[in-house]
N, C-alpha and C positions, 0 to 999 in steps of 0.2 A: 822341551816338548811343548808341541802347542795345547795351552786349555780351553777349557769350554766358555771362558770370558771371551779370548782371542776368536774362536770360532765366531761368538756371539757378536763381534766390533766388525768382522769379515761380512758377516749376512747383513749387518746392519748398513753397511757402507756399498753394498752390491743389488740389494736387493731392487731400493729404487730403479735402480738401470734397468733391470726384468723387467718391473713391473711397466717401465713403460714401451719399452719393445716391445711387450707382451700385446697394451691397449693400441698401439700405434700397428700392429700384425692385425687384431680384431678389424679394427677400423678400415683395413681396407680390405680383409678379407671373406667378412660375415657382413659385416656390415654398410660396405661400399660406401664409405663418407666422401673417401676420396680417391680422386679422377689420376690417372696417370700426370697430368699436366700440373697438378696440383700436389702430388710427390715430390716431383719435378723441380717444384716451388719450393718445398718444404728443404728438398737438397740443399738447393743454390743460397736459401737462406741460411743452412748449419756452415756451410762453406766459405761463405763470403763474411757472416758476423760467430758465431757460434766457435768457428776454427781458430780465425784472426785472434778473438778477444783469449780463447785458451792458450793459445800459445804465449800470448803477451803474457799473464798470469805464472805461467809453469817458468818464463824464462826470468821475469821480474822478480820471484820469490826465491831462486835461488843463489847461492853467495858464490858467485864468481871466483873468488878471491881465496876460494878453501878446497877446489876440486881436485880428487884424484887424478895425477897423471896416467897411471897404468891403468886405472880404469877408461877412462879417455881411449888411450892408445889400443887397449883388447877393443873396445868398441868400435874403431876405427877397423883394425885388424877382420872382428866378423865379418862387416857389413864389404870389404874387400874380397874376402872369401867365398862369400853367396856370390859375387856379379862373376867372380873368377867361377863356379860351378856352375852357374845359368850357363852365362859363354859357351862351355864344353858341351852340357846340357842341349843348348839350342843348334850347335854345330853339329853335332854327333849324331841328332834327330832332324837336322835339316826343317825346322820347327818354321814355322810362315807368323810372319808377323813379333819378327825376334826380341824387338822393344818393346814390345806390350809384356809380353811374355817374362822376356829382365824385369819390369815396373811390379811385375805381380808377385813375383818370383821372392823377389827385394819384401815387399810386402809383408806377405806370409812368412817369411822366414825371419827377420831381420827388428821389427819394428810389432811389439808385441803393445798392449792395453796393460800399461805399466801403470796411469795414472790411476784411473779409476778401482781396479780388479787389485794389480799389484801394491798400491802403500799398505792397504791394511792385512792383505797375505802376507806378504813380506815382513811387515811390525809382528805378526804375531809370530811367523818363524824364526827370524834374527833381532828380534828386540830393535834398540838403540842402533846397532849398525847397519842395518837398513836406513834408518832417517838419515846415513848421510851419506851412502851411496846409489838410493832410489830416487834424490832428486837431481843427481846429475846426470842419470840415463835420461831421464823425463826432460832436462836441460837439453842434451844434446839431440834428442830426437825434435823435437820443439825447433832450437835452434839451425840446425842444420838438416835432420834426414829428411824431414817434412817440404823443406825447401828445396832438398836434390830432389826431391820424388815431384814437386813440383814444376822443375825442369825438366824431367824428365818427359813428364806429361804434354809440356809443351812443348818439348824435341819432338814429340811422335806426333801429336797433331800437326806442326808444320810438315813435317816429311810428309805426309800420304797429302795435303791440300797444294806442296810443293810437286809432289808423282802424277796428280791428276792434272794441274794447268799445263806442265810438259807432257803430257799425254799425247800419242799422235789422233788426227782426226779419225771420227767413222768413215764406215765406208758409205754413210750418207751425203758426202761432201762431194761425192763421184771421185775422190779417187780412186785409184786400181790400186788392186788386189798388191802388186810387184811393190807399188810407191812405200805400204805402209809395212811391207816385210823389210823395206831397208833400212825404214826407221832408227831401229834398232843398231843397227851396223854404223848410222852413223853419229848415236851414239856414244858407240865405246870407242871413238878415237877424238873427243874432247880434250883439248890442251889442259894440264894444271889450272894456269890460271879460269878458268872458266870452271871449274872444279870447284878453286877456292871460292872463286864469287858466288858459286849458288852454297857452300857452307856458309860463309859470311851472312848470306840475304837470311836464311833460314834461324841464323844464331841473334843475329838482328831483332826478328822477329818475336823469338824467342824470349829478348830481353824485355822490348816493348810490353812485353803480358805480362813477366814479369814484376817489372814495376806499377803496372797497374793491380795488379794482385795484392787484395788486403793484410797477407799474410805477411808478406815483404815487409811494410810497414811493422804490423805488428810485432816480429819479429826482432826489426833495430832497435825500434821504441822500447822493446823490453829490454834489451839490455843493456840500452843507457839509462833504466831505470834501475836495474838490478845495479849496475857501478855507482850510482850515486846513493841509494839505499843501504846497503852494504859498506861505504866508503864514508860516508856522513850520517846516516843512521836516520834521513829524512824518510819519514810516512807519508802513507799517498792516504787521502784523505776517505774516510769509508764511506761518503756518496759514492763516491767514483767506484770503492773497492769493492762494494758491495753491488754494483749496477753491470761491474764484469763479472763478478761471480755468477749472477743469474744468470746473464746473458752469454755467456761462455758453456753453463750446465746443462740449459735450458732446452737447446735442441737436440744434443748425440743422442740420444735416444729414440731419437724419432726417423733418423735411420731406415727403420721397419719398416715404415709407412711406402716405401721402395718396392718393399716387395711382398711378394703373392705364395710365396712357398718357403719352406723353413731350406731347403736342399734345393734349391736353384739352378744347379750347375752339372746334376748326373752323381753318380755313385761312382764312377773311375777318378773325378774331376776332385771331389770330395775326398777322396782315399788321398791323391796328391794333396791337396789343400792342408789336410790334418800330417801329411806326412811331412811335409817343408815347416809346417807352424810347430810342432810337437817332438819331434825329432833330429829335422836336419836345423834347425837356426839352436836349438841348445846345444848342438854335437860342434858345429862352429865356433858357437860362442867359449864353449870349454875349451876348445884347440887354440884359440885367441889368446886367453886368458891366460894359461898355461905356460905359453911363448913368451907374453910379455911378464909375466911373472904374477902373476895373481896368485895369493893362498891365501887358504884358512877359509873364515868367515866371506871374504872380497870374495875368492872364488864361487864360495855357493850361491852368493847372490845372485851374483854375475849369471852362473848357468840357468836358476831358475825364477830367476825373473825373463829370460830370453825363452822358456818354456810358458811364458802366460800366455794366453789366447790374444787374438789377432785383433790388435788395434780399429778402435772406428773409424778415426781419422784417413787412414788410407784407403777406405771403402767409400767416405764423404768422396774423397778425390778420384777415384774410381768409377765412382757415377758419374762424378760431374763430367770426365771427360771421356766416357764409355770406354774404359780399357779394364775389361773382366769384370764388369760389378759381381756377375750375380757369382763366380769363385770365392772373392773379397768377403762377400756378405753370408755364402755358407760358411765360409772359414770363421767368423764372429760371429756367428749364431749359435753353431757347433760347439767351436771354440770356448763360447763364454758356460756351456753347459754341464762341459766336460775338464773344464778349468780345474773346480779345486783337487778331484781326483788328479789328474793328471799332476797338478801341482806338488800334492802331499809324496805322490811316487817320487819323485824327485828329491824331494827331503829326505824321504825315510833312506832312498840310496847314499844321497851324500851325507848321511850321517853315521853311516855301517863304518 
């Protein structure tokens, strides 16, 4: 059962985070410090040093060399599950704009605020066995989901700047009305290969931001750091280690500074947001877990740590390339509010 220490190590490790969303919501919203352009700012800088340097962090600290497989594999299993229910989801509602919609979807459901909220709920729920299956969720989203959602992000911006250059002309070009209705007609009789070259140009492209992307880097660099650390038991020197920890903590919270309302997105939008974060990614994640065989202690973690509230990191990337911030950012607001309730329900079930 958790005590009142446990409580105490939880507030004490969350609260910070409040408190500065809390000053970072003033600041733009009583007190107008700062300019839209200047949020803007604040973004591009959590994203570009802030994300990079936490990720390198969360993937270097942990030991490669000891990870759960079934844990892995349910993990894997979830985050399959969600794009399989958006799919139907998006198909069935004939929903415009299907890949933003997937990127969001994936989000809220999939990729919870495991580091921050979840080590020290998690420690005071399962003791010991949390610390060694909480840093390999935090691994693999680090490692991998943060970078598919990063692709992601740049599949959807190429496709609509790939939609508008083949766009036909206006009709301020003088052509007639007939020219630009055939447009179309011709083209759905595009050979294959002209097919695959505009996938090609677009995947291309794709790559390119990619690799310019800090988080790519950061990303390998950790975990040729993590194999050699782990393998030789070489230390990274604490100027260094201590100069990523700031600069890794320093911004998520400021977040806030984004936006102008706690509920941004409408009360229909909000009902879904808490319903894919709270509900449908922990009912996943137990269906996963299950299959591939998770019990005991493994299981519970597994379900409610996928019931934490909604990751910052994917609302940093959110902004950055306008696909649903302000969903993303009720969802973590909300989210982080109605955390430990929501959390302890969870407990108290899977322990009946």
């Amino acid at each position: 059962m958790i005590s009142l220490i446990d409580v105490y190590h939880v507030v004490t490790a969350t609260v910070p985070l409040y408190v500065t969303m809390l000053l970072a919501y003033i600041c733009v919203k009583w007190w107008k410090l700062f300019t839209p352009d200047q949020c803007a700012g604040i973004n591009k800088f959590v994203a570009n040093f802030s994300v990079p340097l936490l990720s390198f962090q969360v993937i270097s600290s942990n030991n490669i060399y000891k990870m759960s497989l079934k844990l892995i594999y349910a993990d894997f299993v979830q985050k399959f599950l969600a794009f399989l229910v958006l799919i139907i989801i998006i198909k069935i509602g004939d929903i415009r704009g299907g890949l933003k919609w997937i990127i969001t979807g994936l989000s809220l459901s999939t990729l919870p605020n495991t580091l921050i909220l979840g080590i020290p709920l998690m420690k005071a729920m399962y003791k010991e066995e949390s610390d060694f299956l909480l840093p390999q969720i935090i691994f693999l989203q680090s490692m991998i989901w943060y970078n598919l959602l990063l692709f992601l992000h740049e599949l959807d911006a190429a496709i609509p700047v790939r939609t508008i250059s083949a766009a036909p002309p206006s009709q301020d070009t003088g052509e007639s009305e007939s020219s630009i209705e055939v447009q179309p007609k011709e083209d759905e009789v595009e050979t294959k290969p002209e097919n695959k070259m505009r996938v090609m140009l677009i995947l291309m492209k794709v790559g390119k931001k990619l690799i310019m992307n800090p988080n790519t880097y950061a990303t390998f660099i950790g975990l040729i750091w993590a194999s050699i650390h782990f393998r030789w038991g070489v230390d990274m020197p604490d100027v260094v280690n201590q100069s990523i920890t700031i600069l890794s903590s320093g911004g998520l919270g400021l977040f806030m500074a984004s936006n102008s309302r706690i509920i941004a997105c409408g009360p229909r939008m909000t009902m879904v947001a808490l319903g894919l974060k709270f509900l449908v990614g922990p009912a996943l994640m137990a269906a996963a877990s299950i299959v591939i065989g998770l019990r005991d202690t493994m299981l519970k973690v597994a379900i409610v740590q996928a019931a934490l509230p909604q990751g910052i990191v994917p609302f940093v990337f959110a902004r950055e390339y306008n696909v649903h911030p302000a969903v993303l950012s009720t969802g973590v607001l909300l989210g982080m509010l109605i955390a430990l309730p929501v959390a302890l329900i969870y407990y108290l079930l899977l322990s009946l």
